[in-house]
Every structure is written in structure tokens, then in C-alpha cells.
C-alpha positions in Angstrom: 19.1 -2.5 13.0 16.1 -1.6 14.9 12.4 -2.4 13.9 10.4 -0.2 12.2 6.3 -0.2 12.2 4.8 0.9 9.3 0.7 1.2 8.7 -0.8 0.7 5.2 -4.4 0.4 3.7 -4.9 -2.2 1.4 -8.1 -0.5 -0.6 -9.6 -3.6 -2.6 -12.7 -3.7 -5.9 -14.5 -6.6 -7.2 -14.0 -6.6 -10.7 -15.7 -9.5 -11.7 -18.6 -10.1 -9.1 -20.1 -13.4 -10.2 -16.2 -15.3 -10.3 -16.4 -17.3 -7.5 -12.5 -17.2 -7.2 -11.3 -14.1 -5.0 -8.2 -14.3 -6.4 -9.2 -13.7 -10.2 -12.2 -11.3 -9.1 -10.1 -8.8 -7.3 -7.8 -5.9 -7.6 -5.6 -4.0 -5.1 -4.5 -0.5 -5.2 -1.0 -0.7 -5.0 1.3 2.7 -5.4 5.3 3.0 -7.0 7.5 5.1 -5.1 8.8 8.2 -6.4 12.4 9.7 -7.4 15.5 8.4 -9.5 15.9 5.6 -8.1 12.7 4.1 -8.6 12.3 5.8 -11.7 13.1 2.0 -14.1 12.0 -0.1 -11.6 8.8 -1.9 -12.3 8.6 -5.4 -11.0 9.0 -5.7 -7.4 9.1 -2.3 -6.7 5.5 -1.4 -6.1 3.7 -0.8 -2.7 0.6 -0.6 -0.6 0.6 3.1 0.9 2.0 3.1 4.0 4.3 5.2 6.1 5.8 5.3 9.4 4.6 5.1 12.9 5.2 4.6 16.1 3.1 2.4 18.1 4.1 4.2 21.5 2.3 7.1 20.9 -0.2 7.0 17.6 -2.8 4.2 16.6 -1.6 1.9 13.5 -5.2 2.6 12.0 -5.0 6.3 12.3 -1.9 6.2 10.7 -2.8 4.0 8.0 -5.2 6.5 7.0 -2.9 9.5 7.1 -0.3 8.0 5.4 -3.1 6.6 2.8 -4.0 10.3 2.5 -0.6 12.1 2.5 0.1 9.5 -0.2 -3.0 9.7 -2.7 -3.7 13.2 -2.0 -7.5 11.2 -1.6 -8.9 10.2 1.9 -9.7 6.5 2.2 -13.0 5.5 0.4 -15.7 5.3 3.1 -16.4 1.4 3.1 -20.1 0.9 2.2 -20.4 -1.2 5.7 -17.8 0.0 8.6 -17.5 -3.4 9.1 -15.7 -3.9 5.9 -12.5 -2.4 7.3 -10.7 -5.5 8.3 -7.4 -5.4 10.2 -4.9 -8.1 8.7 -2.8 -10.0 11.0 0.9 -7.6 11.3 4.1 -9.1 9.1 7.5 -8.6 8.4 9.3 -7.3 5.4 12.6 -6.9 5.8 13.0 -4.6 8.7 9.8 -3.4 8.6 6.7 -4.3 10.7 3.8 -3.6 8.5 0.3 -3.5 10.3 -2.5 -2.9 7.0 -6.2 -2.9 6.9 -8.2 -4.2 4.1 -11.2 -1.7 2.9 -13.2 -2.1 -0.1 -13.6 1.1 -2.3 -12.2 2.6 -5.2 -10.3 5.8 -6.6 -9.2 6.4 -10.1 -5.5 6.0 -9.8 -4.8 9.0 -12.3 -6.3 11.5 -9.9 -3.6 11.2 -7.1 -1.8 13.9 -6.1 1.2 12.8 -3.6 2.9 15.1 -1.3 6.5 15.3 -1.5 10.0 14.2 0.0 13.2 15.7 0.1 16.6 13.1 -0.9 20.0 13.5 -1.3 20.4 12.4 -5.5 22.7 10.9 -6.7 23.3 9.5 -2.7 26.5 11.3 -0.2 26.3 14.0 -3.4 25.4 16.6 -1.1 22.9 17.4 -3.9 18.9 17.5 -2.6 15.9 17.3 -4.8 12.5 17.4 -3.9 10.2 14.3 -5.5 7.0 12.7 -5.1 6.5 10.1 -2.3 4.7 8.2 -4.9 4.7 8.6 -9.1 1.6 6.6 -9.5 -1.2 4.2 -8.7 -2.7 1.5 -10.3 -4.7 -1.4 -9.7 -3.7 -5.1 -10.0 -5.1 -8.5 -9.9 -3.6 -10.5 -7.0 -2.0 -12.6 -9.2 0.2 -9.8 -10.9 -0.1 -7.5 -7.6 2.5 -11.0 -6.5 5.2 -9.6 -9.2 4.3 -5.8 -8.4 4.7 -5.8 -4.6 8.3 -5.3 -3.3 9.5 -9.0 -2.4 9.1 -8.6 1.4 5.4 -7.8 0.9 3.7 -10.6 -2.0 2.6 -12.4 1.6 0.1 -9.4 1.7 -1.9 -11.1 -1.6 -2.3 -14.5 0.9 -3.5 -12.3 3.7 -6.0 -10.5 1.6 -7.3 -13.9 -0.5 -7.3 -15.3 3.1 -9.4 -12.8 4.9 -11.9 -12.2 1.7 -12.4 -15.9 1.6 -13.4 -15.2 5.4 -10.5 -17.3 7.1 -8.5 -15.4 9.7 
């Protein structure tokens, strides 16, 4: 099966400023797929939001922020310093390719409004029904964002503590 790429912001918030530990000071906005089939799944079944691209012919950081968009129904938070917006090195997660940026900001999570997908339920029914790309958002601590994120993707919480405690 072929590679797919697939761009993603990681939108981060200090939560407890004066904890020296990054991982116990910060949250990640991480996002549960829509539809029946995620409907009961909890752990290991949340996300980043991310979507599709190709590299060929769009740029993985314009597409991160489409897909962040299309998502949330919010455009990325504008980082306080542009700087802030810190490419993480690409990894794999099954057959995905997953190229994400890290950006502090925040959103309240119960404001999102995600655009919708069409799917064939229950699957070769022949049945379609339209859902949302995404049910909800919340944020985690990177400890519990480990037992949130889909299993190809709890690297992402390294990544992050790695680049916030300023090693590449």
C-alpha cells in the first residue's frame, strides 16, 4: 500500500507556568473522529487535526492549517511570536507520513464546528450518511494525551516534550 502524507497542527497551552517539567505543565489539543465507528472508542482513538496532502503540489504547512481549520471550524491561534511555530521532525504511523507543527495558543474546545464527510455505514451496505470529520476537542496533558492518541501517533508527545525542552 502506498504512502500517504498527512499535515497536522499540534496547538499547545501552558497550564501550569512556574512547573518546571514540560511534560506536567502542558496540554495538547487533540480531536476524536466522527461517525459510528468511532462513536465507543475512547482510548487510542483520538488525533491531532490533520488531513491529507500531497507534497507534489501543496506545502505541508499550508495544509496543516487548512485541515486545522476545515476541522475546528477555528483558524489556527495566531502564535504570540511567529517564531513559536515550530516544524517537528516528519514520522510514521502506520501508512501514514505525518508532517505537524507545534504552535502555542488556545481555543475552547466546545466551540468547534467541523465540516462534514460522507461514509458508507454499516461498511459494503450501500447505505451513506453524512457525519462530522470530528465529534470533539479537548485538551490533554501529555501524559494522558499518550493513552488518547491513536497508537501510531503517542511518538508525537516525545517530539513535542523534545522540541519545548528546546532539543531538536
Amino acid at each position: 500500500m502506498a504512502s500517504v502524507n498527512s499535515a497536522g497542527i499540534v496547538l499547545y497551552r501552558l497550564v501550569a507556568p512556574s512547573d518546571p517539567s514540560v511534560e506536567s505543565s502542558t496540554e495538547i489539543l487533540l480531536v476524536h473522529p466522527g461517525g459510528p465507528f468511532w462513536a465507543n472508542k475512547d482510548q487510542h482513538g483520538w488525533s491531532i487535526p490533520k488531513g491529507e496532502f500531497d507534497p507534489e503540489t501543496e506545502d505541508g504547512r499550508e495544509a496543516a492549517w487548512r485541515e486545522f481549520e476545515e476541522e475546528l471550524g477555528h483558524p489556527v491561534p495566531k502564535p504570540v511570536k511567529p517564531d513559536r511555530v515550530i516544524p517537528l521532525p516528519p514520522f510514521r504511523a502506520g501508512r501514514k507520513t505525518i508532517h505537524a507543527w507545534l504552535v502555542k495558543g488556545d481555543l475552547d474546545p466546545t466551540t468547534i464546528v467541523s465540516s462534514t464527510v460522507e461514509i458508507e455505514w454499516p461498511p459494503r451496505s450501500g447505505r451513506r450518511q453524512t457525519v462530522p470529520e470530528v465529534d470533539r476537542a479537548a485538551w490533554f496533558g501529555l501524559s494522558l494525551a499518550r493513552t488518547k492518541l491513536h497508537k501510531g501517533q503517542t511518538g508525537l508527545v516525545d517530539l513535542v516534550i523534545d522540541r519545548l525542552n528546546g532539543r531538536s
